[in-house]
N, C-alpha and C positions, 0 to 999 in steps of 0.2 A: 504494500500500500504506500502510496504516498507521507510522504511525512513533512507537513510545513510548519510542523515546531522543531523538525532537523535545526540543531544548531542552539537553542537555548536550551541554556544550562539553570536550572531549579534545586536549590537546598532547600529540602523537607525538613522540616523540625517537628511536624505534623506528628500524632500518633491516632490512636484507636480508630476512627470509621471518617468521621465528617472531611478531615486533612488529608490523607490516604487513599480517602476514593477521588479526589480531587485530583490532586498529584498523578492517580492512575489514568486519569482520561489526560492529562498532559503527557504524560509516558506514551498512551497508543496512539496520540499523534506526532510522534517524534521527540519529545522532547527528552534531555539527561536527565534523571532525576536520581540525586545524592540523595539518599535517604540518612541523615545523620541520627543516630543514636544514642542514649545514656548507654554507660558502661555497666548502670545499675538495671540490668535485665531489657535493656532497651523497648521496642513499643511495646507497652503495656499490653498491646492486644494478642502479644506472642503470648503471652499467662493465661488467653480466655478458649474455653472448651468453642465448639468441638475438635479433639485431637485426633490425627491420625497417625499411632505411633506419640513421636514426641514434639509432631510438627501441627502448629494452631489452624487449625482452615478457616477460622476466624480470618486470622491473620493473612492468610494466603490467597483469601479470596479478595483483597485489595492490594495488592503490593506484588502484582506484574510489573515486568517491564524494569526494574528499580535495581540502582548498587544500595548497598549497607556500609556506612563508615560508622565505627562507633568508638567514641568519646568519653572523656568525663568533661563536662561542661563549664563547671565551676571550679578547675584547676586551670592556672594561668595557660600551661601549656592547651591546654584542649580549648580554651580560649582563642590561642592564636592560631591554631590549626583552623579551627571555626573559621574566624575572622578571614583569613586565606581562601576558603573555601565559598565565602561571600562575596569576597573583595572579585572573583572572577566568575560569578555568577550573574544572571538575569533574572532572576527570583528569587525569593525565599518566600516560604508558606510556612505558618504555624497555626495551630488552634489551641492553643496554650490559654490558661487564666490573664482578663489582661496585667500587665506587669510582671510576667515571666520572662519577659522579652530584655527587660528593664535589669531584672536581677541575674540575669545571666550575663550583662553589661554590653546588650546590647540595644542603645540607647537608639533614637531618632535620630540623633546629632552624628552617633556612631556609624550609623548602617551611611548614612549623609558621608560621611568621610572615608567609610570602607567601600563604600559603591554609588554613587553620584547616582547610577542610571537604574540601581537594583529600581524593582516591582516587589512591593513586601503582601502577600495576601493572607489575611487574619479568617479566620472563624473563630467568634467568642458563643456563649452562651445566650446571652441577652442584651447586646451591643456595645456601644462605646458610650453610652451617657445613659441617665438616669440611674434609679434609686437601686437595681438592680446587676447594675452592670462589671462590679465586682463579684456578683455570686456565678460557681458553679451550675452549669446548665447541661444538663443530658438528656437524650432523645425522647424518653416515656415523660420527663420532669414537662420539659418543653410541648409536647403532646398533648397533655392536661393542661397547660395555660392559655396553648394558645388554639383552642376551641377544636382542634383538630379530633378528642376523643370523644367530645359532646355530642357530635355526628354518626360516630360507627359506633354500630353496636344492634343490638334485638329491637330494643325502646331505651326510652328514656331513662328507666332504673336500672338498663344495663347496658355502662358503655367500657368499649374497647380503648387498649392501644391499636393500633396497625400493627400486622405481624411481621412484619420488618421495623430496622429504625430508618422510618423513611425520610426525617428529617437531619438526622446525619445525612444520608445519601445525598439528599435534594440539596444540602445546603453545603456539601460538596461542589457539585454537579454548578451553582451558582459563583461558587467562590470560582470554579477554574473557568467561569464563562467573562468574569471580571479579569481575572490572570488574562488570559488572550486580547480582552479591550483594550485594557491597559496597554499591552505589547503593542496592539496596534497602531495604538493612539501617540502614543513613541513613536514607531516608525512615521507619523502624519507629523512628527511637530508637536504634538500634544502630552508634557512632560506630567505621567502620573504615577507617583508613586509609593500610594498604600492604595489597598483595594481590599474592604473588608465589609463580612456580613454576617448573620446571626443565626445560630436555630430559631430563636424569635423570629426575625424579619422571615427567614423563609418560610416559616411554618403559616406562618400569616395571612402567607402570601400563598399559600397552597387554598386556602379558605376559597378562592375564588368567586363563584354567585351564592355562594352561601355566609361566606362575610360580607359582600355587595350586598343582599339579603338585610342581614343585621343592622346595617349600615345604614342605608336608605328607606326602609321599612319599617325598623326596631322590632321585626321580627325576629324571636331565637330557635334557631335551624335544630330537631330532633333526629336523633339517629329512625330510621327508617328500614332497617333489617338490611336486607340483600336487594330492595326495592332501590332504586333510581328515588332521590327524594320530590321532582317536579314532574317525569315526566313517566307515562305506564302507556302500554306495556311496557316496563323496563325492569328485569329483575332475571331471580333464581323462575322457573315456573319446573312443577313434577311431570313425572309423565309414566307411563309403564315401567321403569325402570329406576334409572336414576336422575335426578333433578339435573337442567340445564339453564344456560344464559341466555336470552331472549331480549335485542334489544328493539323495540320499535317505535323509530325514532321523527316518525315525519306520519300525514296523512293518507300519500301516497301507499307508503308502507303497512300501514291499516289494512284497509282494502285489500292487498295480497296477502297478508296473512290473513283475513278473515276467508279471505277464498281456498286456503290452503286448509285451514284447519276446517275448513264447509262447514263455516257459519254465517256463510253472507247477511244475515238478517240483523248481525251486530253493526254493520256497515251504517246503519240508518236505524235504530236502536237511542232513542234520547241521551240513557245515562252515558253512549260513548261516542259520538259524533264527531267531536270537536279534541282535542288533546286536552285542555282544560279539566272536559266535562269527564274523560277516561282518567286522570289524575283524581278526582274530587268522587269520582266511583271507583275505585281503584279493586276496593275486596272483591264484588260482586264479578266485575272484569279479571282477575285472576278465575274465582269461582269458573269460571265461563270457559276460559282457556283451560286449563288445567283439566277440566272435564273432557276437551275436544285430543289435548295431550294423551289422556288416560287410552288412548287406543294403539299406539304405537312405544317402542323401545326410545330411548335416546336416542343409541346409534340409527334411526332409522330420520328419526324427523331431524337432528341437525343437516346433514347434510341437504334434507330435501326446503327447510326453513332458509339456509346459507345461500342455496342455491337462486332462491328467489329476491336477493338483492336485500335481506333481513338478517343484522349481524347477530350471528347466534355461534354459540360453544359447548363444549364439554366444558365441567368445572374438571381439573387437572391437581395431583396433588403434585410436589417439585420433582418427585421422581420420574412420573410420566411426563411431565412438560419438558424437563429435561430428556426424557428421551423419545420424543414426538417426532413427524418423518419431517414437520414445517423446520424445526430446528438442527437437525441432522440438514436441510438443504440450504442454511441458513452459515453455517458452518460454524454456528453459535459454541459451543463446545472444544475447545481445542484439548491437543495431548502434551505434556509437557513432561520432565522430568529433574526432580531438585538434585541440589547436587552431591546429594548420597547415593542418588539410583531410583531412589522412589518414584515411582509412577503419579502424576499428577495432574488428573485430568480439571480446565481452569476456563473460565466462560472467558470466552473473548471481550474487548469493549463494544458499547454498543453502535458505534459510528463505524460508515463507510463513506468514504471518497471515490467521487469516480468510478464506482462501481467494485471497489476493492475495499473489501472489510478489513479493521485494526485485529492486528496480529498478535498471539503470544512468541515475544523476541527470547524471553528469559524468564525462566521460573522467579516467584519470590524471595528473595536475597535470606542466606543463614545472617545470624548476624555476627558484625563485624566482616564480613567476605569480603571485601571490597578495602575495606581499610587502606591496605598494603597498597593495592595499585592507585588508589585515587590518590595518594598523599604522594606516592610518588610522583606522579604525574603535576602536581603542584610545586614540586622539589625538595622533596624531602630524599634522601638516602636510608638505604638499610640499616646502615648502623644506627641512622637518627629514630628511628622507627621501632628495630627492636627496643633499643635504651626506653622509647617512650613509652615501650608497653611492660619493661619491666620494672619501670617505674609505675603504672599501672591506672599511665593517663589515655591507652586506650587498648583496643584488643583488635586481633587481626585475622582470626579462626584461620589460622598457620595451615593446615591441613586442608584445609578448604580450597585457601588460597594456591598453597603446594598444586593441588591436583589440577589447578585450575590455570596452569603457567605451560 
């Protein structure tokens, strides 16, 4: 594939999901990404299940593409080695508490004088001001504030998180879309350099006509099960078998499904004429489908529903989805291998260029594997290198590296 982040060089200071999944979509388009670490067991997220073996797939499932240099941070040397590692860089990202940045001494004025041109992209918590903006923010915490869990769920006295942390993800996914403006905007003449957002701000921002909703109506949005909250048919409906996705989304679409399921006499039917009026009757209009469903399997009416220009699905658990013939031709799945031998099968990113999907380049980095050669590469020598690790201002997973020369 294409790669037009070829050539920018990115220090990760990032750890557990929101930094990392960022950093990852800048890696499948080209870009270097130094993934620097504590010496103190580096990303936090290698410690979190699920394990295979002794390796985190937590961990692994964001941190393609990526070297590992790792450090101690707060000893002067792993200071300067840092600083060296910025001073020739194009980024740096952190999702650090704010004033991490600060005590690790690297200041505003600092990064200003280690790198004139760096781009610094932040994820905090809950932003850069107000009453909050010191505290700790994580994905389920952020979830509940920011109305995102008030909406999913059965009803109203039972609501969810999402079963991912999708506000890590998304507010990933935003941080690296700021990372690229910025670059851009560099390249045009336009000198920016902090670019920073929030699980707050994104999660908020996820809220879409449902915080519009709140917003301009002072109405407050209830979760609505599996149902579409404005617009029906749109949900889980039953069938002979097992329950499927059903979405019908226009009036047009009406009409063909009422023909399909042969009940034309719903077509013109008071309670569902109008989308309004099929939202405001929504029970009795499952009632109705569901019963026309009850004649056929799943696997018989999805495709013949799909077929009719009506987006409809199996519900899929991630085993099946992951191994679906759409995703096998998708080439979503790739095969990799870390660098003990383990087999390590790793989704790809989700963008294509030009008709060429982002590739797995390199398993996710053991830590410290990388050490040796990136510090070389900035000028350090072996001698200087070992002394530094047996002084035990960093680690170089020697064996790693060995195999890997």
């Amino acid at each position: 594939m294409i790669k037009p982040l070829h050539g920018v060089t990115v220090v990760d200071l990032s750890r557990a999901l929101a930094g990392p999944y960022c950093t990852a979509l800048l890696a499948d388009m080209g870009a270097k990404i130094i993934k620097v670490e504590s010496i103190n067991g580096g990303d936090t997220a290698r410690q979190w299940p699920p394990f295979q073996d002794n390796h985190s797939l937590y961990f692994d499932s964001v941190n393609r593409n990526k070297t590992s240099v790792c450090l101690d941070f707060y000893s002067p040397e792993g200071r300067e080695i840092l600083g060296r590692l910025i001073a020739g860089a194009d980024v740096l990202v952190e999702n650090f508490k704010p004033g991490t940045l600060e005590k690790m001494g690297l200041t505003a004025e600092r990064l200003e004088e280690l790198n004139p041109r760096l781009v610094v992209g932040s994820v905090t918590g809950f932003g850069t001001a107000g009453p909050l903006k010191d505290d700790a923010g994580l994905d389920q915490v952020i979830q509940g504030m920011s109305g995102l869990m008030s909406v999913t769920g059965a009803d109203p006295g039972n609501t969810y998180r999402v079963g991912v942390p999708i506000v890590d993800i998304t507010s990933g996914m935003v941080c690296a879309f700021g990372i690229v403006s910025a670059l851009l905007g560099r390249s045009n003449g336009h000198s920016i350099s902090r670019v920073s957002t929030s699980l707050l701000e994104t999660a908020l921002n996820l809220s879409a006509f449902q915080g519009q909703r709140a917003l301009s109506l002072g109405e407050t949005p209830f979760p609505q099960g599996n149902n579409h909250p404005v617009i029906a048919p749109y949900g889980i409906f039953k069938t002979a078998t097992e329950p499927i996705n059903i979405a019908v989304g226009n009036d047009k679409q009406w009409r063909a499904f009422c023909d399909l399921l042969q009940v034309p006499r719903a077509v013109d039917d008071p309670r569902f004429i109008t989308g309004a009026d099929r939202s405001a009757n929504r029970d009795q209009l499952t009632e109705l489908i569901e019963s026309a469903l009850s004649s056929k399997a799943a696997a018989e009416w999805v495709p013949m529903i799909s077929q009719s220009g009506i987006p409809c699905g199996p519900i899929y658990d991630y085993t099946q989805a992951l191994a679906s013939q759409q995703v096998a031709a998708l080439g979503l799945v790739q095969q990799s291998r870390r660098r003990d031998g383990s087999a390590l099968p790793l989704l790809r990113g989700p963008l294509s260029l030009d008709g060429e999907a982002s590739e797995i380049l390199s398993p996710p980095p053991l830590l410290g594997e990388h050490t040796a050669e990136v510090l070389r590469e900035i000028g350090f020598s072996d001698d200087d290198i070992e002394r530094l690790e047996a002084n035990g201002h960093l680690k170089t997973n020697k064996e790693t590296a060995e195999a890997r020369r």
